[in-house]
VEXLOFI-451789 format. One record per atom (N, C-alpha, C): x, y, z; residue in one letter. Coordinates in steps of 0.001 Angstrom, whole numbers, plus 500000, padded with zeros to 6 digits. Example, Ala and Ser with C-alpha at 12.3 -4.5 7.8 and 13.67 -1.06 7.14 Angstrom:
<rs>
<r><u>513190</u><v>494310</v><w>507800</w><aa>a</aa></r>
<r><u>512300</u><v>495500</v><w>507800</w><aa>a</aa></r>
<r><u>513200</u><v>496700</v><w>507800</w><aa>a</aa></r>
<r><u>512850</u><v>497750</v><w>507080</w><aa>s</aa></r>
<r><u>513670</u><v>498940</v><w>507140</w><aa>s</aa></r>
<r><u>512900</u><v>500030</v><w>507870</w><aa>s</aa></r>
</rs>
This chain:
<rs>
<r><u>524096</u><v>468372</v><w>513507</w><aa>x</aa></r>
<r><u>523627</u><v>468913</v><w>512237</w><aa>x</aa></r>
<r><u>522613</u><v>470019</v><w>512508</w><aa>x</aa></r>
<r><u>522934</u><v>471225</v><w>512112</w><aa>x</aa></r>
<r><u>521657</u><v>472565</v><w>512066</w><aa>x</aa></r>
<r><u>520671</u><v>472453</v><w>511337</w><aa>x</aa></r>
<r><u>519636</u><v>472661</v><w>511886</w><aa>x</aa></r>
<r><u>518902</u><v>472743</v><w>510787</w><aa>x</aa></r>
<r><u>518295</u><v>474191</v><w>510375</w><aa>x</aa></r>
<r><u>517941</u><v>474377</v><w>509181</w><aa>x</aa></r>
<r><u>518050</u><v>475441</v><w>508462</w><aa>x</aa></r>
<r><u>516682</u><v>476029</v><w>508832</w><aa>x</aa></r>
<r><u>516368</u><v>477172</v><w>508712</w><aa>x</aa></r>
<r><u>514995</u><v>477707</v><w>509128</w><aa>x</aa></r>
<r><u>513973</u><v>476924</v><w>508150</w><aa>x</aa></r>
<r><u>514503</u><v>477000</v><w>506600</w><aa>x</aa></r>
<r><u>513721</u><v>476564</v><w>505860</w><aa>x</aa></r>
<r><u>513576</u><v>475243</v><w>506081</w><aa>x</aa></r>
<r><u>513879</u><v>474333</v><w>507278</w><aa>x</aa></r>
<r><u>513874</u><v>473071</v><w>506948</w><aa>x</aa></r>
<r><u>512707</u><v>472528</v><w>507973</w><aa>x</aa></r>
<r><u>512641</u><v>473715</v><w>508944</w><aa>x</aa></r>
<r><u>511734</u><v>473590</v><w>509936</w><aa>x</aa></r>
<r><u>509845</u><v>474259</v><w>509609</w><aa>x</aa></r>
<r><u>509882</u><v>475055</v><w>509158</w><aa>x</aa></r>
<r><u>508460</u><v>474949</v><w>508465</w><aa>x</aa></r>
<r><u>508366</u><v>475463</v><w>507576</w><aa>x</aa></r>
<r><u>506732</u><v>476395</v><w>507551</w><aa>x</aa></r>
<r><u>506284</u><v>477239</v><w>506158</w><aa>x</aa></r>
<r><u>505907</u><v>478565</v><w>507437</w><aa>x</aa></r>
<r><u>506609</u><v>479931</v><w>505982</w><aa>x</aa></r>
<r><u>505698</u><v>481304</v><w>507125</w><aa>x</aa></r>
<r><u>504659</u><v>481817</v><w>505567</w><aa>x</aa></r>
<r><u>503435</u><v>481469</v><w>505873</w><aa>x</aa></r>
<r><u>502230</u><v>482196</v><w>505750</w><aa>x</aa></r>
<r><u>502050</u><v>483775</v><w>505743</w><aa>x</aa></r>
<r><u>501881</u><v>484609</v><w>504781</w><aa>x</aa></r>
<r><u>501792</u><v>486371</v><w>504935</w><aa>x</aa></r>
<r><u>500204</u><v>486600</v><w>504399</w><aa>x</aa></r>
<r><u>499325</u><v>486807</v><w>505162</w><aa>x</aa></r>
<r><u>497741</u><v>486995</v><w>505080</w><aa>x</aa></r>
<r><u>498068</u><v>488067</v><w>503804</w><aa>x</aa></r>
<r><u>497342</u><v>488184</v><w>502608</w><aa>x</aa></r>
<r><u>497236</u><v>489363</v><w>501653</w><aa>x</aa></r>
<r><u>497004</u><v>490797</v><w>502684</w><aa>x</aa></r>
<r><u>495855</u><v>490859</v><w>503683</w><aa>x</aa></r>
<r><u>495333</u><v>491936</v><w>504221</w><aa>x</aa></r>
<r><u>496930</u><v>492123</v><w>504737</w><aa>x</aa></r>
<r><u>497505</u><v>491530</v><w>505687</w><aa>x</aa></r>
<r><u>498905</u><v>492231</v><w>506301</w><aa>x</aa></r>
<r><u>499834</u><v>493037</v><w>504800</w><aa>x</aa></r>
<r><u>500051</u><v>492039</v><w>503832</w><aa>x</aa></r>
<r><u>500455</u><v>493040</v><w>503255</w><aa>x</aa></r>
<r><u>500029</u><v>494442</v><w>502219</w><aa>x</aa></r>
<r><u>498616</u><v>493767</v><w>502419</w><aa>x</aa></r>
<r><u>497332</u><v>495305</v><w>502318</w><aa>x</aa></r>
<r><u>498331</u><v>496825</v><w>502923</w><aa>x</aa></r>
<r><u>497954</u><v>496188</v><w>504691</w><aa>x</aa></r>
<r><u>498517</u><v>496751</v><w>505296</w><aa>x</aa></r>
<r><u>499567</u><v>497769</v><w>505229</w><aa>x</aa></r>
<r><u>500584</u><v>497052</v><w>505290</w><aa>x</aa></r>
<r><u>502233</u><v>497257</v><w>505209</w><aa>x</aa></r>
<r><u>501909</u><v>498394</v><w>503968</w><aa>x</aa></r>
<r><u>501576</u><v>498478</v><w>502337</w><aa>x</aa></r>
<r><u>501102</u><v>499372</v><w>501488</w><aa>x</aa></r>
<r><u>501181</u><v>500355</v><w>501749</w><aa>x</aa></r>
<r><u>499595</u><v>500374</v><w>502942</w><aa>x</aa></r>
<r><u>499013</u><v>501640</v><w>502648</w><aa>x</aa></r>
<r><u>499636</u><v>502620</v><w>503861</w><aa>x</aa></r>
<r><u>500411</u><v>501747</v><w>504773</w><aa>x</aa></r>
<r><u>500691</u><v>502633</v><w>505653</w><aa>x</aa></r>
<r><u>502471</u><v>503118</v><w>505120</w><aa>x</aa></r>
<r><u>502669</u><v>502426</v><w>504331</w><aa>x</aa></r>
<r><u>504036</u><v>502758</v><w>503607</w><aa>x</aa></r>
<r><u>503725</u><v>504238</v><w>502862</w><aa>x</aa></r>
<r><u>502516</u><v>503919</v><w>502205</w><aa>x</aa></r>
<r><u>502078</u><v>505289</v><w>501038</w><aa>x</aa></r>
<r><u>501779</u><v>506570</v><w>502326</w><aa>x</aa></r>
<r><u>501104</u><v>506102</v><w>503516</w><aa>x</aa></r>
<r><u>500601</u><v>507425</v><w>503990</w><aa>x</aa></r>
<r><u>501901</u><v>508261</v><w>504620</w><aa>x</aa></r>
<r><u>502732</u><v>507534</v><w>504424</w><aa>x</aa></r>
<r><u>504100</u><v>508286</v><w>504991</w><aa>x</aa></r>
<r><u>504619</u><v>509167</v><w>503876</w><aa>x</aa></r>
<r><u>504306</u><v>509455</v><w>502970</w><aa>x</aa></r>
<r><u>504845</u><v>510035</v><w>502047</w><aa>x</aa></r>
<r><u>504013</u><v>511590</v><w>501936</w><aa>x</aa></r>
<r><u>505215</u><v>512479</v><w>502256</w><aa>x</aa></r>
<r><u>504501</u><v>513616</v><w>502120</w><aa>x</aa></r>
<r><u>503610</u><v>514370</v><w>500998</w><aa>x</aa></r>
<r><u>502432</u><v>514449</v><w>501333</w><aa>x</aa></r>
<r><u>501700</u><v>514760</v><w>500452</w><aa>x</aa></r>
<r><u>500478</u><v>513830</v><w>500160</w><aa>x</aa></r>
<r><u>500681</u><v>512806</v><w>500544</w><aa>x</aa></r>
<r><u>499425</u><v>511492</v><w>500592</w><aa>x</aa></r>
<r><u>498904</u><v>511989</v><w>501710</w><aa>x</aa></r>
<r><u>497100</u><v>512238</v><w>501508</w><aa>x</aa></r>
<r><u>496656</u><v>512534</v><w>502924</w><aa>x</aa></r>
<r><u>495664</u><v>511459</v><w>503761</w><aa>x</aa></r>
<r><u>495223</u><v>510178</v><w>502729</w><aa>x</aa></r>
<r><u>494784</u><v>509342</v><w>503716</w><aa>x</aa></r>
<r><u>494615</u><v>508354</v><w>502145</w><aa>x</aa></r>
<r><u>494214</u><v>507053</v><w>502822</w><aa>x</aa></r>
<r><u>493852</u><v>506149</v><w>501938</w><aa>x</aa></r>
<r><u>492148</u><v>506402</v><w>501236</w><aa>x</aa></r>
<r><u>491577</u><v>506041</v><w>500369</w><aa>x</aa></r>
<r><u>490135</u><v>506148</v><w>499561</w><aa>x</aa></r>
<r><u>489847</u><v>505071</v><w>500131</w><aa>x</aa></r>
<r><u>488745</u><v>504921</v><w>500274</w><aa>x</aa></r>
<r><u>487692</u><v>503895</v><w>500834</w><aa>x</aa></r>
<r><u>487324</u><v>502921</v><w>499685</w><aa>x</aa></r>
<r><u>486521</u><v>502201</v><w>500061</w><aa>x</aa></r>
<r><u>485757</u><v>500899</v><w>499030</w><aa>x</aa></r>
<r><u>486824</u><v>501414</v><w>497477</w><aa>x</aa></r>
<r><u>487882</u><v>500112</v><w>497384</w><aa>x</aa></r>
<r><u>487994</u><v>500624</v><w>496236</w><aa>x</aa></r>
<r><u>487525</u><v>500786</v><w>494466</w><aa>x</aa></r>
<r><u>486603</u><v>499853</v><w>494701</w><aa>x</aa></r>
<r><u>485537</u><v>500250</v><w>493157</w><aa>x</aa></r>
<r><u>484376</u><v>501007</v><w>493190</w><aa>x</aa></r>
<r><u>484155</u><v>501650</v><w>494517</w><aa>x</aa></r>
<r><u>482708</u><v>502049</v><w>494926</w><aa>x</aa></r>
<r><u>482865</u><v>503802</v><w>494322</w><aa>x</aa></r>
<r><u>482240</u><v>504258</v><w>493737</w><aa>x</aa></r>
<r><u>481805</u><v>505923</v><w>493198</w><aa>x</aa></r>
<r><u>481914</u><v>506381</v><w>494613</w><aa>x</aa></r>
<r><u>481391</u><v>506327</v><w>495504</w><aa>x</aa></r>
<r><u>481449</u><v>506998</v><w>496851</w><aa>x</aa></r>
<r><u>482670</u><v>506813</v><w>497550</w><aa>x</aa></r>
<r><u>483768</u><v>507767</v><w>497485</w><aa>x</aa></r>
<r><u>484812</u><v>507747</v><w>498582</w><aa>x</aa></r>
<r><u>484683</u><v>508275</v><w>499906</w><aa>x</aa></r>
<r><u>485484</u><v>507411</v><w>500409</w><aa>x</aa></r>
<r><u>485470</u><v>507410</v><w>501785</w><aa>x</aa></r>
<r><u>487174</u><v>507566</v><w>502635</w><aa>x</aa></r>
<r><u>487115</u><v>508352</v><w>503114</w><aa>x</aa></r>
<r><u>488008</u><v>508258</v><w>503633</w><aa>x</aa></r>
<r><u>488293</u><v>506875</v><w>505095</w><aa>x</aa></r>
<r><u>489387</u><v>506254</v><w>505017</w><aa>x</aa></r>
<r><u>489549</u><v>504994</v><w>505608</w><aa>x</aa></r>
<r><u>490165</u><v>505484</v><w>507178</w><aa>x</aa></r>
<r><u>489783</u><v>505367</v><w>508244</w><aa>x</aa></r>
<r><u>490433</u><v>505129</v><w>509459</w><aa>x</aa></r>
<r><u>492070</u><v>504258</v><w>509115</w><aa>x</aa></r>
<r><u>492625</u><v>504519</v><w>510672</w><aa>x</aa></r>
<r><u>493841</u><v>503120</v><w>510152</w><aa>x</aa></r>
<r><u>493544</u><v>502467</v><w>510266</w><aa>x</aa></r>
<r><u>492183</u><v>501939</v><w>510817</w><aa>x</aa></r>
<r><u>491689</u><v>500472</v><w>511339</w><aa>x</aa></r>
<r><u>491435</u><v>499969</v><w>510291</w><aa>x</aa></r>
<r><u>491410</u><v>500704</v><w>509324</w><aa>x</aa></r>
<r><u>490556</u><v>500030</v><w>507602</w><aa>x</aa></r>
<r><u>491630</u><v>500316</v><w>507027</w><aa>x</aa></r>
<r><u>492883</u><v>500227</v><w>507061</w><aa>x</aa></r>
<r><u>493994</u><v>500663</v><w>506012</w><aa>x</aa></r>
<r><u>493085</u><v>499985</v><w>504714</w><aa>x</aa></r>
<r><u>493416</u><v>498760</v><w>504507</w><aa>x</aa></r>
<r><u>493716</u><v>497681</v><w>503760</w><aa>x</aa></r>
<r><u>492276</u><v>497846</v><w>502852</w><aa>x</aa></r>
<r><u>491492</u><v>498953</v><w>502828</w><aa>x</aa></r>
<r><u>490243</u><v>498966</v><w>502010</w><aa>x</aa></r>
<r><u>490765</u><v>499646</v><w>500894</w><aa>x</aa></r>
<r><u>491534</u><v>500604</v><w>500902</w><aa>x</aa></r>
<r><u>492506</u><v>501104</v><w>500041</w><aa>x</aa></r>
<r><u>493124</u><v>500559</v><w>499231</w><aa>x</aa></r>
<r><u>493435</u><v>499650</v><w>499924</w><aa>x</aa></r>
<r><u>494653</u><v>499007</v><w>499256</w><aa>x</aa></r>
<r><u>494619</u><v>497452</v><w>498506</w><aa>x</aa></r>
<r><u>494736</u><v>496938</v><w>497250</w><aa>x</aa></r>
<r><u>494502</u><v>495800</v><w>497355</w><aa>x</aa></r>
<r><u>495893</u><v>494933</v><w>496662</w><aa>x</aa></r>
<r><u>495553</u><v>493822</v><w>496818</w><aa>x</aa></r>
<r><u>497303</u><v>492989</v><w>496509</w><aa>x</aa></r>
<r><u>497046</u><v>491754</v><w>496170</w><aa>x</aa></r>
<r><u>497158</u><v>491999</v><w>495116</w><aa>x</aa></r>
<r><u>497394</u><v>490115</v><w>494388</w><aa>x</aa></r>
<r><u>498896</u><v>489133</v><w>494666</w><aa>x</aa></r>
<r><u>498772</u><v>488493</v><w>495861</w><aa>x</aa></r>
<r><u>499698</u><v>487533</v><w>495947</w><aa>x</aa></r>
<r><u>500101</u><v>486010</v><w>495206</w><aa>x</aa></r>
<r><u>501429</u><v>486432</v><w>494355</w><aa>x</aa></r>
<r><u>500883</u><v>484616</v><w>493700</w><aa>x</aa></r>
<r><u>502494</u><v>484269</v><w>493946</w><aa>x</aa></r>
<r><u>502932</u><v>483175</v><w>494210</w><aa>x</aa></r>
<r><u>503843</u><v>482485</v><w>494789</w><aa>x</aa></r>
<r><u>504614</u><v>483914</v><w>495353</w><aa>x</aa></r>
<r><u>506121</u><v>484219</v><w>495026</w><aa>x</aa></r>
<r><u>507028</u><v>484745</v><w>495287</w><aa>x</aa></r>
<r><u>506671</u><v>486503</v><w>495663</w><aa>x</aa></r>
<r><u>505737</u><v>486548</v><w>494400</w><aa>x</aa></r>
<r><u>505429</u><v>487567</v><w>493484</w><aa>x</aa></r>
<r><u>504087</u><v>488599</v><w>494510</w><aa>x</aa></r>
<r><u>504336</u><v>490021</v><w>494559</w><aa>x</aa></r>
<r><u>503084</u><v>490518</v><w>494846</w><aa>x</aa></r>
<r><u>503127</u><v>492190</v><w>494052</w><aa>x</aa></r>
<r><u>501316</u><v>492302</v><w>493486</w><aa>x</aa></r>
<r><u>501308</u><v>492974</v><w>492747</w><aa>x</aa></r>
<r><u>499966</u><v>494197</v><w>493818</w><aa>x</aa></r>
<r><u>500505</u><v>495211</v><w>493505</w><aa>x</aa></r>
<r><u>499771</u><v>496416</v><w>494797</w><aa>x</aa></r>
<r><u>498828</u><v>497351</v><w>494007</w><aa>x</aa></r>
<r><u>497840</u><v>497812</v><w>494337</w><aa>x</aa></r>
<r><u>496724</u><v>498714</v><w>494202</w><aa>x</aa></r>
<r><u>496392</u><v>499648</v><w>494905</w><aa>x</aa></r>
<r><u>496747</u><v>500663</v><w>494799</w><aa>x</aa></r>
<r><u>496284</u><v>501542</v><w>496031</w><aa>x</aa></r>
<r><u>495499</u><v>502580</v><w>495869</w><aa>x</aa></r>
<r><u>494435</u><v>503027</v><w>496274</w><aa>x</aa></r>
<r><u>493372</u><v>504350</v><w>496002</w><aa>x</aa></r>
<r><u>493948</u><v>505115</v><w>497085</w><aa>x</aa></r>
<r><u>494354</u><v>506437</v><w>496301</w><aa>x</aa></r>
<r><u>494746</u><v>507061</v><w>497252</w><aa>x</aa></r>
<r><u>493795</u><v>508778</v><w>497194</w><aa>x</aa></r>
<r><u>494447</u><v>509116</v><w>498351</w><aa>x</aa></r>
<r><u>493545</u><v>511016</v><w>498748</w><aa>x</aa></r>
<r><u>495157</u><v>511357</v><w>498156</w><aa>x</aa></r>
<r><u>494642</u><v>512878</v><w>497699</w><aa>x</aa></r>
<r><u>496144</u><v>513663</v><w>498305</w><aa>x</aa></r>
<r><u>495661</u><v>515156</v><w>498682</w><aa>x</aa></r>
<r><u>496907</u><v>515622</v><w>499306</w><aa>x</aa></r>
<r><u>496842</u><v>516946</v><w>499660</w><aa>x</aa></r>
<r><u>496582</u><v>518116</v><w>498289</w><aa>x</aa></r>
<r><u>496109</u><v>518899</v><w>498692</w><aa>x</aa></r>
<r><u>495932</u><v>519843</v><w>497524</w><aa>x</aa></r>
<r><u>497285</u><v>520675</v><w>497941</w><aa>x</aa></r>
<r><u>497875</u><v>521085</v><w>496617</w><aa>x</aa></r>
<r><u>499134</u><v>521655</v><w>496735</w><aa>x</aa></r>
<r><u>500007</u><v>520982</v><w>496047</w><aa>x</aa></r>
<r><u>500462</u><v>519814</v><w>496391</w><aa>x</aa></r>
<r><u>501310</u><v>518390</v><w>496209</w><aa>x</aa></r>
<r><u>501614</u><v>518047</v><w>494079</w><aa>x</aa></r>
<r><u>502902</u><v>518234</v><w>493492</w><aa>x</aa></r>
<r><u>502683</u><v>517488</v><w>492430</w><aa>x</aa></r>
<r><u>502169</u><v>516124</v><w>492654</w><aa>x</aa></r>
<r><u>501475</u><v>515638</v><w>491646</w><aa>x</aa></r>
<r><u>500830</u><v>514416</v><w>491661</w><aa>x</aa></r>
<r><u>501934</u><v>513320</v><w>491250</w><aa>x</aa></r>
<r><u>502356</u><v>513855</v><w>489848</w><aa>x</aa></r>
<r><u>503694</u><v>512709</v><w>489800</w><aa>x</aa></r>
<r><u>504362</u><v>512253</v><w>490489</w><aa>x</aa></r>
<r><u>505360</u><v>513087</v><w>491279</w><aa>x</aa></r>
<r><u>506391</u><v>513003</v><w>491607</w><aa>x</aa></r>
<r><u>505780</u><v>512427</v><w>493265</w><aa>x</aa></r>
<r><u>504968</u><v>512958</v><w>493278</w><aa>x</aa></r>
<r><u>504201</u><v>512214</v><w>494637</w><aa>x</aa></r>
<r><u>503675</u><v>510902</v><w>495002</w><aa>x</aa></r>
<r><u>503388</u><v>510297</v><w>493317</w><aa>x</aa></r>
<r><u>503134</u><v>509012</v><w>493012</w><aa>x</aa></r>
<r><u>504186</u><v>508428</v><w>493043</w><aa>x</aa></r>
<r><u>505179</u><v>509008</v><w>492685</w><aa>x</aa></r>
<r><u>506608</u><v>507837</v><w>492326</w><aa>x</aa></r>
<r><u>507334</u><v>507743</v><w>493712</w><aa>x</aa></r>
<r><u>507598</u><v>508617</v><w>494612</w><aa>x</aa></r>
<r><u>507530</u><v>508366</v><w>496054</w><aa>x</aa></r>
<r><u>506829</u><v>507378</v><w>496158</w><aa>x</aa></r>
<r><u>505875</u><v>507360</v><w>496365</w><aa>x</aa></r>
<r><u>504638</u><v>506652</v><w>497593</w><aa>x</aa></r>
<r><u>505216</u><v>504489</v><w>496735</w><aa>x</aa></r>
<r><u>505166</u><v>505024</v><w>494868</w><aa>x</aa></r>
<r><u>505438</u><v>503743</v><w>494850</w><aa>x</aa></r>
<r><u>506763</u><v>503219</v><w>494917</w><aa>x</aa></r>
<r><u>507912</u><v>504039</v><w>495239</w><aa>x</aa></r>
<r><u>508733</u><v>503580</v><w>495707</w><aa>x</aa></r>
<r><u>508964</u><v>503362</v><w>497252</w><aa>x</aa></r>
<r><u>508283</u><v>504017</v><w>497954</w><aa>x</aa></r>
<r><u>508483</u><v>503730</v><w>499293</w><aa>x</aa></r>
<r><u>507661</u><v>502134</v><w>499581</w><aa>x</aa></r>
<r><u>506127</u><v>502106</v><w>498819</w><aa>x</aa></r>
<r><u>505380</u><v>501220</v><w>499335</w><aa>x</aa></r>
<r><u>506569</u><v>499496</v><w>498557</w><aa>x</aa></r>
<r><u>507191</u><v>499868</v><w>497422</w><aa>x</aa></r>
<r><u>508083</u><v>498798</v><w>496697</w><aa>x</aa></r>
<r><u>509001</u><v>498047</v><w>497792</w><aa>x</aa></r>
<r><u>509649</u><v>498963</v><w>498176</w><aa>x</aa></r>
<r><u>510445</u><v>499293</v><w>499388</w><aa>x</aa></r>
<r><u>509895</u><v>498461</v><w>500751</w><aa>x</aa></r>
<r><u>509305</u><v>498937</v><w>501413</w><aa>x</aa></r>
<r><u>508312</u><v>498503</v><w>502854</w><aa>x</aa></r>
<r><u>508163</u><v>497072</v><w>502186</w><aa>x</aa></r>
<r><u>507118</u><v>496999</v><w>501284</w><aa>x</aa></r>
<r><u>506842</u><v>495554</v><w>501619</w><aa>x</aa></r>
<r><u>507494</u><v>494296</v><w>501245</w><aa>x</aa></r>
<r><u>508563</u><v>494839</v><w>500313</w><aa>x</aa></r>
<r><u>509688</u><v>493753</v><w>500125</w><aa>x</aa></r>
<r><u>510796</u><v>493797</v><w>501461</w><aa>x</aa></r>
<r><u>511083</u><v>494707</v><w>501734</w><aa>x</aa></r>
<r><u>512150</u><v>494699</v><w>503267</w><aa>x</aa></r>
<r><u>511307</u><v>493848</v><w>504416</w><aa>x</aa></r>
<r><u>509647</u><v>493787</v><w>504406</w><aa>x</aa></r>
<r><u>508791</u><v>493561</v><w>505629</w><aa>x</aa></r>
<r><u>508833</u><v>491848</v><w>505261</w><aa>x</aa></r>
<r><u>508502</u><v>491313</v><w>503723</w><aa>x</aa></r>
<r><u>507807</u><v>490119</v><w>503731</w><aa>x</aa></r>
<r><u>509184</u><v>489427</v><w>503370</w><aa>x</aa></r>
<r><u>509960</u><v>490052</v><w>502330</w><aa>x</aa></r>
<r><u>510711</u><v>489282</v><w>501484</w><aa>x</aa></r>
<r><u>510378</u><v>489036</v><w>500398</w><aa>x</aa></r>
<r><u>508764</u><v>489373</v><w>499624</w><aa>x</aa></r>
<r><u>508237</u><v>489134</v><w>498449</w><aa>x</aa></r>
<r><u>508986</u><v>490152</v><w>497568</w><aa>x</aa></r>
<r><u>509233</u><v>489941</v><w>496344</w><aa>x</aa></r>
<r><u>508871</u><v>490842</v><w>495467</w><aa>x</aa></r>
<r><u>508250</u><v>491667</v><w>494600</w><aa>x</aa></r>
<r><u>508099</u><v>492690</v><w>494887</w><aa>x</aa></r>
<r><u>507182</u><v>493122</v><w>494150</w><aa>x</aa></r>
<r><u>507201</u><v>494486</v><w>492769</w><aa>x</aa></r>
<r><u>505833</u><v>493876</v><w>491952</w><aa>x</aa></r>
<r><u>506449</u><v>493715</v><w>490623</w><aa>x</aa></r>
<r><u>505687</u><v>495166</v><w>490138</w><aa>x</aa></r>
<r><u>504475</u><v>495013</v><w>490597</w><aa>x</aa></r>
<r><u>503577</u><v>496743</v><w>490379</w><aa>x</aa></r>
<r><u>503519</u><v>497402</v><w>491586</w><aa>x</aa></r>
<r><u>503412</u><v>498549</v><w>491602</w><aa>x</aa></r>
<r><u>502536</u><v>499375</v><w>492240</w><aa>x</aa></r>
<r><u>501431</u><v>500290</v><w>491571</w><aa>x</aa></r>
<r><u>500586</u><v>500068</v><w>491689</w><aa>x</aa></r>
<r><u>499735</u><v>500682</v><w>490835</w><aa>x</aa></r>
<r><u>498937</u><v>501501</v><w>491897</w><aa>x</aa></r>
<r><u>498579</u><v>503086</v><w>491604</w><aa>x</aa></r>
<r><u>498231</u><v>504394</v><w>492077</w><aa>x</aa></r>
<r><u>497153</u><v>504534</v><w>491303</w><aa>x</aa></r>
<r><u>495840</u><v>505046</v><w>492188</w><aa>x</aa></r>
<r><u>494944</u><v>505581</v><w>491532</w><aa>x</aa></r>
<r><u>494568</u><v>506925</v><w>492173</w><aa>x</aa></r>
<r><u>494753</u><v>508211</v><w>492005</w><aa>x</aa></r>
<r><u>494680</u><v>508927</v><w>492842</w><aa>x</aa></r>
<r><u>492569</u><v>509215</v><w>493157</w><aa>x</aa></r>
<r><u>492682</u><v>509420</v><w>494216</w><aa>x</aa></r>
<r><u>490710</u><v>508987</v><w>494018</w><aa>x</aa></r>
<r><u>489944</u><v>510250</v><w>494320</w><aa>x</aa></r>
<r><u>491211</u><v>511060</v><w>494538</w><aa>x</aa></r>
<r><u>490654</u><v>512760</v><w>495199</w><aa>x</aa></r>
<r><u>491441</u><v>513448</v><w>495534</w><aa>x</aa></r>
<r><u>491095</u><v>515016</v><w>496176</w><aa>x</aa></r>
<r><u>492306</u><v>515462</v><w>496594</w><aa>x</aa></r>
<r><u>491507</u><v>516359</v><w>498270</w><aa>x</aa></r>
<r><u>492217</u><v>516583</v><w>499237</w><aa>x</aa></r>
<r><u>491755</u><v>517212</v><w>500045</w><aa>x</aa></r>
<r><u>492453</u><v>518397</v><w>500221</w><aa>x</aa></r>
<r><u>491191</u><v>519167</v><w>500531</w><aa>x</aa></r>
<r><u>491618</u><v>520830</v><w>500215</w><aa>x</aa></r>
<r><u>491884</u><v>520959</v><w>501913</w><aa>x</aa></r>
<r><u>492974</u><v>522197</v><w>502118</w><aa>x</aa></r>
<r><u>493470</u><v>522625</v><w>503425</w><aa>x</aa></r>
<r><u>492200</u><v>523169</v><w>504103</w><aa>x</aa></r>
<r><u>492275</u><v>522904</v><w>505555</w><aa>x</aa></r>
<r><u>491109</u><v>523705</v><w>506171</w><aa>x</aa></r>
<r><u>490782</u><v>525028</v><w>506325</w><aa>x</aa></r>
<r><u>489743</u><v>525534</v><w>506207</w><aa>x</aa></r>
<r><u>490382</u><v>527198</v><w>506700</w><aa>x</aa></r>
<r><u>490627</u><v>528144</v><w>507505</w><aa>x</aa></r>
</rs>
């Protein structure tokens, strides 16, 4: 008799991993230029990758996960159409990564960064 994966344990997904998975889904999208820092804080910050997940936040409840993301963008970039990327890619990534579904993506754009000169 086999036994079924599901019969052998439980897999656990930390919220921060799928923090994670988010924000590095969104920074792939051309035109996103980094994640916003502290996300309720007046002072932005731009996040290292070591800090993806400050960006990003995710309410996990059973099956279900709902995404937040503060984002930078490039100056140049439509904003719409740049948003609907990023939340379809990040929809994308973290349901293919966990298996959750997920139900928002919610975009806050928190700034924009101007080209160097």
């Amino acid at each position: 008799m086999s036994k079924n994966v599901a019969d052998i344990g439980s897999v656990k997904i930390a919220d921060d991993v799928v923090a994670r998975i988010a924000a590095l889904a969104a920074l792939e999208v051309d035109g996103v230029s980094a994640m916003a820092g502290n996300y309720t804080s007046d002072v932005l910050e731009k996040v290292s990758r070591k800090n993806l997940a400050k960006g990003a936040k995710v309410m996990v409840s059973s099956a279900e996960v709902k995404v937040d993301l503060a984002l930078m963008m490039a100056y140049g970039y439509n904003i719409p159409a740049t948003c609907q990327q990023a939340q379809t890619k990040v929809k994308a990534s973290v349901e293919n990564m966990t298996g959750l579904e997920v139900t928002d993506v919610n975009i806050r754009i928190a700034g924009i960064t101007m080209p160097k000169a």
